[in-house]
C-alpha positions in Angstrom: 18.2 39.9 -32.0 16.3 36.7 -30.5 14.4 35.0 -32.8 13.2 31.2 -33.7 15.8 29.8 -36.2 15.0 28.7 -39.5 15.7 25.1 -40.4 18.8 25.8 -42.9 20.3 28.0 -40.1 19.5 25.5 -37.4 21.6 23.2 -39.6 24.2 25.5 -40.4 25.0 26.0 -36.9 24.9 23.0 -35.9 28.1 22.1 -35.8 29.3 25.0 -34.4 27.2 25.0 -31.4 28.5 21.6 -30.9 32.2 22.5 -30.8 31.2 25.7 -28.4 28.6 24.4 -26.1 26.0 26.1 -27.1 23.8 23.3 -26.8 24.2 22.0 -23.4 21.9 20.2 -20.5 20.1 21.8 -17.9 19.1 20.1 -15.0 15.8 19.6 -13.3 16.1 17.8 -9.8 13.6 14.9 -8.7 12.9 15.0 -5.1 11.1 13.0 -2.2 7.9 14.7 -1.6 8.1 13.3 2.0 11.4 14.6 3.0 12.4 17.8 0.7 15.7 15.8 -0.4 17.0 15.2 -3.8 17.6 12.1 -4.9 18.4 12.3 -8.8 18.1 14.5 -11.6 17.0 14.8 -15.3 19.5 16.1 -17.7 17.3 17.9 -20.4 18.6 19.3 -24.1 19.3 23.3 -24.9 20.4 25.3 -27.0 21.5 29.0 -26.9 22.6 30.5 -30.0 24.6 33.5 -29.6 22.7 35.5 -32.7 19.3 34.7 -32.0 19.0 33.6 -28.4 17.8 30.5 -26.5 16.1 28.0 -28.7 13.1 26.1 -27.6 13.8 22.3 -27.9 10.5 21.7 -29.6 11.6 23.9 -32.6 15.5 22.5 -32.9 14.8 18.8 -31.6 12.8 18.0 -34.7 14.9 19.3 -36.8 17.9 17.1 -35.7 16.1 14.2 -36.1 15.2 14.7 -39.7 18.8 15.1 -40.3 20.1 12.8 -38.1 21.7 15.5 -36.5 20.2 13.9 -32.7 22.5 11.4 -32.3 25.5 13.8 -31.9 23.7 16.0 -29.6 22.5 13.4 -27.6 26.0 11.8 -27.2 27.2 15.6 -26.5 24.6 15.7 -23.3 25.7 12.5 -21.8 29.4 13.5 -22.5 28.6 17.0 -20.8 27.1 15.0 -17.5 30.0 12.9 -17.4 32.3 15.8 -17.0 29.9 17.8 -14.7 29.8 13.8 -12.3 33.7 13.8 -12.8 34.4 17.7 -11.3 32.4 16.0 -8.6 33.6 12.8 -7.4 37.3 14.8 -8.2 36.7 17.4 -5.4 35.1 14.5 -3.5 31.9 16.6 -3.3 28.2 14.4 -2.7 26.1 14.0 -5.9 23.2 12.3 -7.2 22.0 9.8 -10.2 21.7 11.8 -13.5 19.0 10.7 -15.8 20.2 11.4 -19.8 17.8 10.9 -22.8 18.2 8.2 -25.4 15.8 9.0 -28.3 14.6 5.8 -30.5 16.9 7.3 -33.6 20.3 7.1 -31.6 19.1 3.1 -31.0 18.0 2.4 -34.8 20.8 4.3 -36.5 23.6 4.5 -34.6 25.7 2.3 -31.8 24.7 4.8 -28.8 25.3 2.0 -26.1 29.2 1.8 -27.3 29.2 5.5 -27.7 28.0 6.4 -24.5 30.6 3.8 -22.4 33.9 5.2 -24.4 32.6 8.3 -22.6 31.6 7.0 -19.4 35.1 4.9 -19.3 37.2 8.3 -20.7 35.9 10.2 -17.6 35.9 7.2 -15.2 32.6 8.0 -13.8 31.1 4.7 -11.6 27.8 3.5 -13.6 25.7 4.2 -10.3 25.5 8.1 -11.3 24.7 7.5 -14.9 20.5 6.9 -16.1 19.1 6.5 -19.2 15.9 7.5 -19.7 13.6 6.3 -22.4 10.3 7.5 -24.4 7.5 5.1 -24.0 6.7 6.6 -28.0 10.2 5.3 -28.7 9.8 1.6 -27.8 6.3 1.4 -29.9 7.5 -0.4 -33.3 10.7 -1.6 -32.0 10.4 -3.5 -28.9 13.0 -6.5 -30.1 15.7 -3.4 -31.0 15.0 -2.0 -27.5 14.6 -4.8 -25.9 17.8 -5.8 -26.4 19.4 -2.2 -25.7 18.0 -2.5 -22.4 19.3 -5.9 -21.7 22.7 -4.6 -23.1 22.6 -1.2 -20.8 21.2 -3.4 -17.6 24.9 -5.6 -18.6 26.6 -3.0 -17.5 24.9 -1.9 -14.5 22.8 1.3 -16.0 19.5 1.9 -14.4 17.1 2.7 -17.2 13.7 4.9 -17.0 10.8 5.0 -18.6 9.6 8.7 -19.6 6.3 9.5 -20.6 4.7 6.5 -18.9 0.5 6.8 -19.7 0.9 9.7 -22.4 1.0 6.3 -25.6 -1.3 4.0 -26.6 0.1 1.2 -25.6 1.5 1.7 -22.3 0.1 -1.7 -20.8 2.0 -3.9 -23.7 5.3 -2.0 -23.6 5.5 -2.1 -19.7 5.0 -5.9 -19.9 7.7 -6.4 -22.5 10.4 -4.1 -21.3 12.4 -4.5 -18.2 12.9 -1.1 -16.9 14.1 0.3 -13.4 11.9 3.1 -12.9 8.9 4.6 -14.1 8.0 8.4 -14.5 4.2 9.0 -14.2 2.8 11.9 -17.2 0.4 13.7 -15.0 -1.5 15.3 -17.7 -4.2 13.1 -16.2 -4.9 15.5 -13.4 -5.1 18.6 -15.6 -8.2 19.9 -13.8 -9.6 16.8 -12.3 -7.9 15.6 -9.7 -9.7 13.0 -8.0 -12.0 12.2 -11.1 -11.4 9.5 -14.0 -7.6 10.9 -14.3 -7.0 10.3 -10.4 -8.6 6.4 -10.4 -6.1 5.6 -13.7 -3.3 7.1 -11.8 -4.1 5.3 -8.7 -4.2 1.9 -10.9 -0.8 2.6 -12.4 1.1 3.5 -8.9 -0.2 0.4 -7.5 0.4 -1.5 -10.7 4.4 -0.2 -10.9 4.5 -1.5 -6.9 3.5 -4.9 -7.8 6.6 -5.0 -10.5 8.1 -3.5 -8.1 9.2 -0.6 -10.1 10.1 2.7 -8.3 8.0 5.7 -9.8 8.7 9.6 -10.3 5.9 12.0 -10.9 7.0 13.9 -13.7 5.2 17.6 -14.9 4.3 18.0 -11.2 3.0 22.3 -10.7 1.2 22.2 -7.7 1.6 21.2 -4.0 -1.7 20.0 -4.1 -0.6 17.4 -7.2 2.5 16.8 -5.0 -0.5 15.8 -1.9 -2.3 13.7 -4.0 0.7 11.6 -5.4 1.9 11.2 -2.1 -1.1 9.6 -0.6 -1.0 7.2 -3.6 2.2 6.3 -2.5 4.4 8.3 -5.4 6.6 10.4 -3.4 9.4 11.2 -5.7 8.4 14.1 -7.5 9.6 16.0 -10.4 8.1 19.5 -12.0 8.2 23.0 -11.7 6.7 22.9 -7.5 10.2 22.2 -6.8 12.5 23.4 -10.1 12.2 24.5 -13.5 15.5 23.2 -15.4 18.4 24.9 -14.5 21.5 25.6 -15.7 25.0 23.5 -14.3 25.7 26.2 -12.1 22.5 27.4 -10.8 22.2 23.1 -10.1 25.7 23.4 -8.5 24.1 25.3 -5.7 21.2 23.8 -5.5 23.2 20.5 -4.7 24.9 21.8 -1.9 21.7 23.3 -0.5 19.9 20.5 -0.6 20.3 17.3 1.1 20.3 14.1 -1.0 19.2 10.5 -0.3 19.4 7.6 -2.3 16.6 6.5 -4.3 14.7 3.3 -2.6 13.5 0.6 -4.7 9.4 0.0 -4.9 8.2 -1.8 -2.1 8.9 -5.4 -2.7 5.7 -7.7 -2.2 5.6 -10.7 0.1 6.5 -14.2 -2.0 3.3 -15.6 -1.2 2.3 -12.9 -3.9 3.6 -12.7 -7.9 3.4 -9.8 -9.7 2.7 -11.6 -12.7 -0.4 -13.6 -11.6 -1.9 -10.7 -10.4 -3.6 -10.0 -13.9 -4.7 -13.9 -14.3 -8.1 -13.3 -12.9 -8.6 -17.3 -11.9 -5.1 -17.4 -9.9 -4.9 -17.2 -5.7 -3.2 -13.9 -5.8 -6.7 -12.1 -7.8 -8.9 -14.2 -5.5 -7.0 -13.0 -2.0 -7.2 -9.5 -3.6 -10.7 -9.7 -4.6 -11.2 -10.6 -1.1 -10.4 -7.7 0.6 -13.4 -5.4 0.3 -14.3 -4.9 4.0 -13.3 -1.5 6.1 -9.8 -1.1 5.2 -6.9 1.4 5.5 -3.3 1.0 3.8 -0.7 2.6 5.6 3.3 2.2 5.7 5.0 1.8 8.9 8.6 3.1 9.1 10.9 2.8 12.8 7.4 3.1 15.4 6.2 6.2 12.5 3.0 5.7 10.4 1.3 7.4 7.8 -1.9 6.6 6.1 -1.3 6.4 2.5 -5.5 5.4 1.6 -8.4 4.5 3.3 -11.6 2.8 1.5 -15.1 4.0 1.8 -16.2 1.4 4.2 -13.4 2.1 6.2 -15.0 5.6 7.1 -18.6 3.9 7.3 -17.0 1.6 10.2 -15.4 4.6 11.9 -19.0 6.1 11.9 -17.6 9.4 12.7 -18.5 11.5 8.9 -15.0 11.6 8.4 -13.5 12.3 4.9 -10.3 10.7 3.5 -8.5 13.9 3.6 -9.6 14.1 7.6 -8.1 10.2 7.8 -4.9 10.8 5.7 -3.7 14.5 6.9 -4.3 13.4 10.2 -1.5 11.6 12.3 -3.0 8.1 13.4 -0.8 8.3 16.6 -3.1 11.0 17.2 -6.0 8.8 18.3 -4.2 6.9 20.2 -2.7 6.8 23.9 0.5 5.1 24.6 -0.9 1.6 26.5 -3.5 1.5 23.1 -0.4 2.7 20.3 2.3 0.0 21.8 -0.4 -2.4 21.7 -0.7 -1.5 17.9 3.2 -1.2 17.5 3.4 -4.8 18.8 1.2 -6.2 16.4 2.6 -4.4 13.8 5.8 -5.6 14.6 4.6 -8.9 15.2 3.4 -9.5 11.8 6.8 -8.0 10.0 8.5 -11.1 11.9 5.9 -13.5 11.1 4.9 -12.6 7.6 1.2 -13.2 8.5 -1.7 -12.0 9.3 -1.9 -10.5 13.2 -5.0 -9.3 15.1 -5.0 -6.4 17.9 -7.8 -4.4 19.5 -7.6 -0.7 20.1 -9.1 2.1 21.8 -8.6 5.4 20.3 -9.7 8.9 20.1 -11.6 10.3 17.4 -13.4 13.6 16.6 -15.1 15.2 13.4 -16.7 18.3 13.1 -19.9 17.1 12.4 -19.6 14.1 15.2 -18.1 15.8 18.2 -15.9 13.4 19.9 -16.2 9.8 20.5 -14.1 6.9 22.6 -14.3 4.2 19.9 -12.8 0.4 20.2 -11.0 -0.8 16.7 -10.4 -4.2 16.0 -7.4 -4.5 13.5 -6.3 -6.9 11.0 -2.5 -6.2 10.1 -1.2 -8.2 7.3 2.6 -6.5 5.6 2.3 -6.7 1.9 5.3 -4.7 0.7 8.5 -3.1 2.5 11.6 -0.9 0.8 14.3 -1.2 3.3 13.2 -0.4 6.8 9.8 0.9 5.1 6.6 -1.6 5.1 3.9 -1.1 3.6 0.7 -2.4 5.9 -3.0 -3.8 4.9 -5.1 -3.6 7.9 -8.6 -5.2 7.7 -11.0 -3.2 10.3 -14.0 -3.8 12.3 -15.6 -1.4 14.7 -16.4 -3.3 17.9 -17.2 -1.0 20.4 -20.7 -2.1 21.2 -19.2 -5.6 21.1 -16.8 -4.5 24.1 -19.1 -2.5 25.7 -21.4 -5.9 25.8 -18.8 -7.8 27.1 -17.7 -5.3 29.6 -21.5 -5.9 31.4 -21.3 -9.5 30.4 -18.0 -9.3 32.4 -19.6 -7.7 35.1 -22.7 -9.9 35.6 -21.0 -12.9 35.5 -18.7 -11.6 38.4 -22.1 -11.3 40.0 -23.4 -14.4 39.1 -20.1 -16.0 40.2 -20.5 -14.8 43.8 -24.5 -15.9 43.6 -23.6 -19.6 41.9 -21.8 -20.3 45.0 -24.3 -20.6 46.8 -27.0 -22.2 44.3 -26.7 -25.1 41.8 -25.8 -22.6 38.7 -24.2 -23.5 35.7 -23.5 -21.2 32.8 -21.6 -21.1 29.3 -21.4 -19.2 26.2 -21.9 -21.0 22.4 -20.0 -20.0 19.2 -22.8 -20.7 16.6 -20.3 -20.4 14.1 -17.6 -22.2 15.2 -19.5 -24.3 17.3 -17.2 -23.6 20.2 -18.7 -23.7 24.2 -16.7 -22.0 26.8 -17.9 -23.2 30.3 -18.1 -20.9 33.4 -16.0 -21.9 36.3 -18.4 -24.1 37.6 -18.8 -26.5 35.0 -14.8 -26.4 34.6 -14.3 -27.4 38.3 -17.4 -29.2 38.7 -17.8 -31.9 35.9 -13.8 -31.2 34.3 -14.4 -29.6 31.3 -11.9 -27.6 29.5 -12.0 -23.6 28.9 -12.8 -24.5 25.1 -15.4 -27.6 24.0 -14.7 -27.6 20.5 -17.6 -29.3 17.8 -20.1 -29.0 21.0 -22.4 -30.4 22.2 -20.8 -34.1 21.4 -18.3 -34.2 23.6 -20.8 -33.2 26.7 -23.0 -35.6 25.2 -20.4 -38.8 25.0 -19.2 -37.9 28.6 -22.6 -38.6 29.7 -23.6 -34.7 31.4 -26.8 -35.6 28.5 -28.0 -38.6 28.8 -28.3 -40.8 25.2 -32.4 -40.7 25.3 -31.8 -36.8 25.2 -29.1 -36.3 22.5 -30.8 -35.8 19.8 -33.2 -33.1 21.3 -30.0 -31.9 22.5 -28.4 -31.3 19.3 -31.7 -30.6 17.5 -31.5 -27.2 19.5 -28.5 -26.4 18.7 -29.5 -26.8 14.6 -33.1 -24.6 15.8 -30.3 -22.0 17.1 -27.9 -21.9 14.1 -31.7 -20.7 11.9 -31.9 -18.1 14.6 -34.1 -19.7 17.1 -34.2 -16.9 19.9 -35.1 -18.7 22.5 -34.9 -22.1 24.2 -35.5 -23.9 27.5 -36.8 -27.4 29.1 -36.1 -29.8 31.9 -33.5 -32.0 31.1 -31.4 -34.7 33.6 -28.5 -34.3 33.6 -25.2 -36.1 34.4 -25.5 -39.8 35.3 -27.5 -38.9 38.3 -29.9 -37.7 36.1 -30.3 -34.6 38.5 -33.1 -32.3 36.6 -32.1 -29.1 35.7 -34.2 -26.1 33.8 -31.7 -25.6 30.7 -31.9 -22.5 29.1 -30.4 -20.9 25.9 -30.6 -16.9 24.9 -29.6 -16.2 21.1 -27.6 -13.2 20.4 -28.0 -11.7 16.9 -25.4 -9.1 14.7 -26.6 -6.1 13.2 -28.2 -8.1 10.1 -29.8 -10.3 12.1 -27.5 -13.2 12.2 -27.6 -15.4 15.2 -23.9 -15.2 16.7 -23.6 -16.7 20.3 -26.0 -18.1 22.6 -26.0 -18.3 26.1 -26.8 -21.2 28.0 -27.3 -22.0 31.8 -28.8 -24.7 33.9 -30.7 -24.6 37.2 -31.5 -27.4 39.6 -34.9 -28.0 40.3 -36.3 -28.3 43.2 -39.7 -30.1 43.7 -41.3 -32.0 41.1 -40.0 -31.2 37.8 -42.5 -31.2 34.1 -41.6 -33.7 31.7 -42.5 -31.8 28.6 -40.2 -29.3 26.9 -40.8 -25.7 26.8 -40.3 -22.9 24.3 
């Protein structure tokens, strides 16, 4: 007859269930979303009384605590995985970290830490297989007691978990106090809303875990669309019933040599320039570079010439200008848009900033299409800074700007001034382009080879003025113009002499403007005239 047990018969048993295994672990593997490999397991409490059948933990467990019964039981599990991790390593068969539960009562009552190492010693099982997993409700009230526990456990070389993480109330507090290893999300914040309020707090707490660099493990995970979405946050390890309701030992036995294993790689580890700590100090350099980058932007991790794009924001898509979604940007394979002179261009830079720990800047052409868009040949420039890496893994912030009408521009810019190259030789042309911004002029060959300028005239027009091409009495009109084209004077021109000759020549500047009106460049040339030349200036 199956039936729930009473509290007197729960207790009466108790002991006997003890002796005969009757309560014993099951085991629920975790497993990398990205790869279908196991990588560690969570050792979880049963009990199956021969009279009245298999127990549900949430009627026994409670029960033992009020009795103090949950100490023994617990030290019974973690005895029962150190035999399971000993068969193991004896038949020199593969096998992965096994996460064991440490309520708060074996901690305030009991010596559980020197319990759990005779055991661990007795069965001479190597620490690296053994986790303890804590409550985040069982640090709340305690935090010197655990504190200290951890410390003690971390001593010895035990990776400890947190369980539970974001189902307290003060989830914030204890994850700044204590020192754990991992973290396993509760993802009762997507039940029924996956990209709402629930999604955003998720999103907030994976990229929080990354800067302590704390791995994380989505835990309660149903659905391979919950698997999805905690991928592209960048949570691949995953544990739930998509993959395995908890098993018994020897129903796990097979599923470990079925299924590959791998180890479990730390969180990606965040350049030094950036501390974890500061982060949250809203007047520090690490909020202000963070609060800095709000243009077009896509995060992505880069892994042996592989990419993936983990998130993209909403301006990213704007700049892309091709209606495409986040889903279209991150189930689509980036190498996808690109051919191979435009993707080892990318690589390169890519590569280029993992050796130089900065910030590197590549232009691409690539290949896009949308359903609503068609398809559409569109140049990309990139701004590839790597934040975080876990191994041979990086994790990549890459700044974007859509500059195809800028390249197009250039390309007939290009083109007339191969025309204009073939024309000036054989008139007295001179051209060059002005940086408004920087105030940078790059001279046309003409005025390189012809008066000795340099490709770049930085903080122009003084130097032309102090080598004498404008003479003194027309400096200040000179520079006067170039203030006039800075406030977004579109046009200017005049008669000016020029050089110590004082040869006249019609100068002429053409202001280009971006798409908010800004003045960006101007274009400047200057024509010898022949005859008898005005004296005024024009406008």
């Amino acid at each position: 007859m199956e039936r729930k047990m009473t509290e007197q018969e729960i207790i009466d048993s108790f002991a006997e269930a003890m002796a005969n295994d009757h309560i014993y672990p099951c085991y629920q593997p975790q497993i990398n979303h990205g790869t279908g490999r196991m990588v560690g397991a969570e050792a979880l409490m049963r009990w199956k009384n021969p009279t009245f059948g298999v127990q549900y933990p949430s009627d026994f467990i409670p029960v033992l605590e009020k009795h103090d019964l949950l100490y023994e039981a617990d030290v019974h599990i973690f005895d029962c995985v150190c035999r399971f991790q000993k068969q193991r390593l004896e038949k020199n068969e593969p096998t992965i970290p096994i996460s064991v539960n440490m309520s708060r009562y074996d901690i305030y009552r009991h010596e559980y830490v020197d319990e759990i190492e005779k055991r661990r010693q007795k069965y001479g099982v190597p620490v690296k297989y053994l986790r303890i997993e804590i409550t985040e409700s069982s640090a709340i009230g305690g935090m010197e007691l655990m504190t200290a526990v951890i410390d003690r456990l971390h001593e010895i070389g035990y990776i400890v978990e947190m369980d539970d993480f974001g189902s307290g109330y003060s989830s914030l507090n204890i994850l700044k106090n204590l020192k754990v290893d991992m973290i396993k999300l509760d993802l009762k914040f997507l039940e029924g809303d996956m990209g709402g309020r629930g999604g955003i707090i998720l999103s907030s707490m994976v990229q929080m875990a990354k800067w302590l660099k704390t791995p994380l493990i989505a835990e309660g995970v149903e659905t391979t669309e919950q698997a999805d979405y905690m991928k592209s946050l960048g949570c691949s390890y995953i544990q739930g019933y998509l993959y395995s309701k908890p098993v018994p030992e020897d129903e796990f036995l097979v599923m470990l040599k079925q299924s590959a294993h791998e180890p479990t790689l730390p969180a990606m580890n965040l350049v030094n320039a950036i501390n974890a700590g500061k982060f949250w100090d809203p007047g520090s350099m690490e909020t202000l570079i963070f609060s800095n980058f709000v243009g077009a932007a896509a995060l992505f991790s880069y892994q042996e010439g592989q990419v993936e794009t983990l998130r993209c924001n909403e301006k990213y898509l704007r700049e892309l200008g091709m209606q495409l979604t986040e889903t279209d940007v991150t189930n689509s394979n980036p190498w996808d848009n690109l051919d191979a002179e435009n993707r080892a261009i990318y690589v390169r830079t890519i590569e280029k900033a993992i050796a130089s720990g900065g910030e590197e800047t590549c232009e691409t052409w690539r290949d896009f299409y949308s359903r609503l868009c068609g398809s559409d040949r569109i140049c990309i420039r990139s701004h590839i800074r790597v934040i975080g890496n876990a191994g041979s893994q990086y994790l990549i912030y890459a700044m974007v700007q859509n500059i195809t009408e800028e390249k197009k521009n250039y390309q007939q810019l290009f083109e007339s001034e191969r025309r204009f190259r073939f024309a000036s030789e054989q008139a007295n042309v001179y051209a060059w382009e002005y940086t408004i911004a920087t105030k940078e002029m790059r001279p046309c060959f003409r005025c390189m080879r012809d008066l000795g300028l340099p490709p770049v005239i930085k903080n122009y027009p003084e130097p032309a003025i102090k080598l004498g091409i404008f003479p003194p009495d027309y400096a200040d009109m000179y520079r006067d113009w170039h203030r006039r084209l800075a406030e977004g004077e579109p046009h200017l021109e005049a008669i000016i002499p020029l050089t110590v000759g004082r040869i006249p020549f019609h100068v002429r500047y053409t202001n280009e403007f971006d798409e908010n009106g800004n003045p960006v460049k101007a274009y400047g040339s200057a024509t010898m005239v022949v005859g008898d030349p005005p004296n005024a200036e024009k406008k």
